[in-house]
ROKE-446825 format. One record per residue (C-alpha): residue number from 0; x, y, z; residue in three letters. Coordinates in Angstrom, 1 decimal. Example, Ala and Ser with C-alpha at 12.3 -4.5 7.8 and 13.67 -1.06 7.14 Angstrom:
! ROKE-446825
+-----+--------+--------+--------+------+
| seq |     xx |     yy |     zz | type |
+-----+--------+--------+--------+------+
|   0 |   12.3 |   -4.5 |    7.8 |  ala |
|   1 |   13.7 |   -1.1 |    7.1 |  ser |
+-----+--------+--------+--------+------+
This chain:
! ROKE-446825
+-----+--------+--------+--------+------+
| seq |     xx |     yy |     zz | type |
+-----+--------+--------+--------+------+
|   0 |   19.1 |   14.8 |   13.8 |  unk |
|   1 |   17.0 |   18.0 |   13.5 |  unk |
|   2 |   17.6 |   18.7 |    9.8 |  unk |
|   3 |   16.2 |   14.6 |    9.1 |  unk |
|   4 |   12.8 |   14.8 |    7.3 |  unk |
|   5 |    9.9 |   13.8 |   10.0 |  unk |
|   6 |    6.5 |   13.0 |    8.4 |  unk |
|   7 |    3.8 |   12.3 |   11.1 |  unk |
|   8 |    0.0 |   11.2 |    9.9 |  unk |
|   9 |   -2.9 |    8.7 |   12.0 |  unk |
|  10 |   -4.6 |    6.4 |   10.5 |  unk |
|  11 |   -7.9 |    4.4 |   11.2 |  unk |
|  12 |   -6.6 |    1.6 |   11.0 |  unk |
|  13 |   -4.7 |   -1.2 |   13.3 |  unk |
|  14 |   -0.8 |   -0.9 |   13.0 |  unk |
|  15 |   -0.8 |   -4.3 |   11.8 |  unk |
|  16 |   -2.8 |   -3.2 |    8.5 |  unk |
|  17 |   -0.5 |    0.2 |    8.3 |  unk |
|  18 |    2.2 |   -2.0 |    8.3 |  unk |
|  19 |    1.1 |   -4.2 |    5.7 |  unk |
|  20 |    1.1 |   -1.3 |    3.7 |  unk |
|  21 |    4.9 |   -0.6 |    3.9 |  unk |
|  22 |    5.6 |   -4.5 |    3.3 |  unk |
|  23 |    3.0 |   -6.0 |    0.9 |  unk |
|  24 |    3.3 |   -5.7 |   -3.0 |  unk |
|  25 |   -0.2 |   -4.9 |   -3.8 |  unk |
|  26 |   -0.6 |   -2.3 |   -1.1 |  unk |
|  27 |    2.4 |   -0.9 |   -2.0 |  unk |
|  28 |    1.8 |   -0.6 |   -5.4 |  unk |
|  29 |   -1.1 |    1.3 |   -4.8 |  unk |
|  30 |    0.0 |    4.1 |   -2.5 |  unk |
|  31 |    3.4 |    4.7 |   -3.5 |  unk |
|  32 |    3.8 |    7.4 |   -6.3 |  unk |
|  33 |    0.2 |    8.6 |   -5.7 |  unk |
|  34 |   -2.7 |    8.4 |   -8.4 |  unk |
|  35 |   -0.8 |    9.9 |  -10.9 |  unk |
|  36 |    1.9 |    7.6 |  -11.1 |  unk |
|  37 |    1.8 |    4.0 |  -12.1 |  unk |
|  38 |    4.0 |    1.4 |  -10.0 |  unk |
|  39 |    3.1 |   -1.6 |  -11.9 |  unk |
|  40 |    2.7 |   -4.8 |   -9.8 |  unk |
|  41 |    5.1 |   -7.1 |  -11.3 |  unk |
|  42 |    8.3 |   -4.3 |  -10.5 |  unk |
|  43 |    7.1 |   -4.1 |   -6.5 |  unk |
|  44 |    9.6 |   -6.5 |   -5.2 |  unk |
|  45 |    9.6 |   -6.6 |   -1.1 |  unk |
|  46 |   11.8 |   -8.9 |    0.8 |  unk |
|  47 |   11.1 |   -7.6 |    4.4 |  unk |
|  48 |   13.5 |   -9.0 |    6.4 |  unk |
|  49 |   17.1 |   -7.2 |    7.2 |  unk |
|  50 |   19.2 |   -8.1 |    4.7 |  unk |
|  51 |   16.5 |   -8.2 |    2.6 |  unk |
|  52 |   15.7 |   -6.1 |   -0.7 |  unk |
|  53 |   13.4 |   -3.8 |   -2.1 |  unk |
|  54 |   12.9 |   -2.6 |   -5.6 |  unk |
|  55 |    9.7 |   -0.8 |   -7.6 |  unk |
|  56 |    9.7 |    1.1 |  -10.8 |  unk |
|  57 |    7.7 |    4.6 |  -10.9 |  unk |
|  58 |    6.2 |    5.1 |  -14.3 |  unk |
|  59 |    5.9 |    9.1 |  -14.2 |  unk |
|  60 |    3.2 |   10.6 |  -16.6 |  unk |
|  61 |    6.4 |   12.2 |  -18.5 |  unk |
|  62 |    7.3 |    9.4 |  -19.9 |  unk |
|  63 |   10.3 |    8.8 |  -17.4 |  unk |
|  64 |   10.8 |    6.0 |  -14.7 |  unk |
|  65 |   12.6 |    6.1 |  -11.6 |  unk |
|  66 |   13.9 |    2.5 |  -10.6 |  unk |
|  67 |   13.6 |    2.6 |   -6.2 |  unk |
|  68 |   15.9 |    0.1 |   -4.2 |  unk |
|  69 |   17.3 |   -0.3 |   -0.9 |  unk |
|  70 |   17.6 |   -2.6 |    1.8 |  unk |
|  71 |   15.6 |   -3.8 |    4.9 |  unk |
|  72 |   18.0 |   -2.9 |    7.9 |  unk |
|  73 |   15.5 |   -3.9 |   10.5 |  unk |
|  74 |   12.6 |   -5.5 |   10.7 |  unk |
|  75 |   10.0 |   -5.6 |   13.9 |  unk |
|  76 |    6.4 |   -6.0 |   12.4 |  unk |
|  77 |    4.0 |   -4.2 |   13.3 |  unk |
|  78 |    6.0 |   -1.6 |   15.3 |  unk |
|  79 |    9.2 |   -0.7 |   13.0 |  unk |
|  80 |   10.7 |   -0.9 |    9.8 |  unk |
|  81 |   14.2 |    0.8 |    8.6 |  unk |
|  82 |   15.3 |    0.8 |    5.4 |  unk |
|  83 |   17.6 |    2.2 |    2.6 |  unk |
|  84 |   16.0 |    4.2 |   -0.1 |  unk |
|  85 |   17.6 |    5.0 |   -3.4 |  unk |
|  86 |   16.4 |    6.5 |   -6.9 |  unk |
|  87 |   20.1 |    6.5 |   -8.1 |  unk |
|  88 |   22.0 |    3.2 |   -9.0 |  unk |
|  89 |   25.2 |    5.0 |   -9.3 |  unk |
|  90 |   24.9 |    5.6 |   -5.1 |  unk |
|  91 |   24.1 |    2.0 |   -4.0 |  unk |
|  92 |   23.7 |    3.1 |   -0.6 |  unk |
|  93 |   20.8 |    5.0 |   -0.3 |  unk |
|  94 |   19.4 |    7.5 |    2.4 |  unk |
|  95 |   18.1 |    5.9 |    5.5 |  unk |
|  96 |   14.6 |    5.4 |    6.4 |  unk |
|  97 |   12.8 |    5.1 |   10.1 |  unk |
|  98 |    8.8 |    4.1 |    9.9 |  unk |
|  99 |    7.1 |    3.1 |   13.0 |  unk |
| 100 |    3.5 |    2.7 |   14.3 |  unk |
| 101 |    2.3 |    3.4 |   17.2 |  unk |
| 102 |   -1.4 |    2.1 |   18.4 |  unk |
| 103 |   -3.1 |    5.3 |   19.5 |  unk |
| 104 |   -7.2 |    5.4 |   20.4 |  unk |
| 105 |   -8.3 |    6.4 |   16.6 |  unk |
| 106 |   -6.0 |    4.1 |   15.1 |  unk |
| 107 |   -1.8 |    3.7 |   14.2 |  unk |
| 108 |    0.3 |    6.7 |   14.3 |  unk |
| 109 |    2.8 |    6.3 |   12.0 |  unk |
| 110 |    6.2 |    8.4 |   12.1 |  unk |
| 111 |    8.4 |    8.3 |    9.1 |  unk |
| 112 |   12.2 |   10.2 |    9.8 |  unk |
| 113 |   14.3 |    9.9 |    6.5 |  unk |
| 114 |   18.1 |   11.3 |    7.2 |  unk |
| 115 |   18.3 |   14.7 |    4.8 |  unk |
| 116 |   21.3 |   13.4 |    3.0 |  unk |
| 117 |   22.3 |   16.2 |    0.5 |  unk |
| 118 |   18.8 |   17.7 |   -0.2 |  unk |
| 119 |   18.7 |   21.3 |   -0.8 |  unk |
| 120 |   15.7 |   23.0 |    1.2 |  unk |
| 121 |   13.7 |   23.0 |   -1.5 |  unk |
| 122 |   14.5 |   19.1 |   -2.6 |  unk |
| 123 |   13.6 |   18.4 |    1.4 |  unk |
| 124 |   10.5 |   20.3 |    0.9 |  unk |
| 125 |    9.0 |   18.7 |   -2.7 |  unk |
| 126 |   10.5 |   15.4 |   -0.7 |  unk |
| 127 |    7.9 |   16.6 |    2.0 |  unk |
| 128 |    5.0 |   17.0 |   -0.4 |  unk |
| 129 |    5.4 |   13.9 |   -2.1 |  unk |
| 130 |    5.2 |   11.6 |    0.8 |  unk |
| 131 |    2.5 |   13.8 |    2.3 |  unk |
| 132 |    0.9 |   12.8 |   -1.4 |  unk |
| 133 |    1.7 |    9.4 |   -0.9 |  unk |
| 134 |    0.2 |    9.1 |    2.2 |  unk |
| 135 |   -2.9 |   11.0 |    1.2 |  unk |
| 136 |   -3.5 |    7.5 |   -1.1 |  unk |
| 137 |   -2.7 |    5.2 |    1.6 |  unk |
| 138 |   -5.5 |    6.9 |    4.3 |  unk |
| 139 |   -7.8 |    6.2 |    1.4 |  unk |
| 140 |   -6.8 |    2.8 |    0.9 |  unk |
| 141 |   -6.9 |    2.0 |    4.5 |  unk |
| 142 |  -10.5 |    3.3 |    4.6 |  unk |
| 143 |  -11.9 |    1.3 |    1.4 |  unk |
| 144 |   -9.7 |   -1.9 |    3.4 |  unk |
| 145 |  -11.6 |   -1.0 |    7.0 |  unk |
| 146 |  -14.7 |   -0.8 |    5.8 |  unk |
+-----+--------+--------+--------+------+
């Protein structure tokens, strides 16, 4: 769908590592939210398999927390990973998520496509900016891992 939010970035590193990234705690801890935020380790909870669940806490510098969740609706290491992704328990569902990796000569390509959902354009742009954040702190951690 044209209006779903497509996020493209290469990485120097093999898909499996990019991967890992998406479905190990301690990775994930570190990347999600960016610097500024802190996902403490102990609320990163990542059953990767479908049917499986997901859940972290994001410890904003406000003061406030958002509690993430969703599901794992497929599972195909190190090519693809779909899940749900929600920041509101009152809508259990959650917007889905695409993220796959592609081996490309300088690395893993990795595509995420999350469906719009109800975003406004300007909630689909901050959404833009945030993962483009995010993903700024996973190309470093990749590097520091590949060294």
């Amino acid at each position: 769908m044209s209006d779903d939010l497509t996020l493209t970035r290469t990485f120097a590193a093999p898909p499996a590592l990019v991967y890992a990234m998406w479905t190990t705690p301690e990775h994930f801890a570190h990347w999600f939210g960016t610097d500024a935020v802190h996902i403490p380790l102990d609320s990163v909870q990542l059953d990767a398999r479908v049917g499986g669940r997901w859940t972290a806490q994001m410890h904003l510098p406000d003061g406030h927390r958002i509690d993430w969740s969703g599901e794992y609706t497929e599972v195909d290491p190190p090519a693809r990973l779909a899940f749900t992704m929600n920041d509101d328990p009152a809508r259990p569902a959650g917007l889905p998520v695409v993220v796959t990796f592609r081996e490309v000569p300088d690395g893993t390509e990795m595509t995420l496509v999350q469906a719009r959902g109800g975003f406004s354009d300007e909630q689909l742009a901050a959404t833009r900016a945030g993962y483009s954040a995010f993903f700024d702190v996973m190309e470093q951690r990749l590097e520091e891992l590949t060294r």
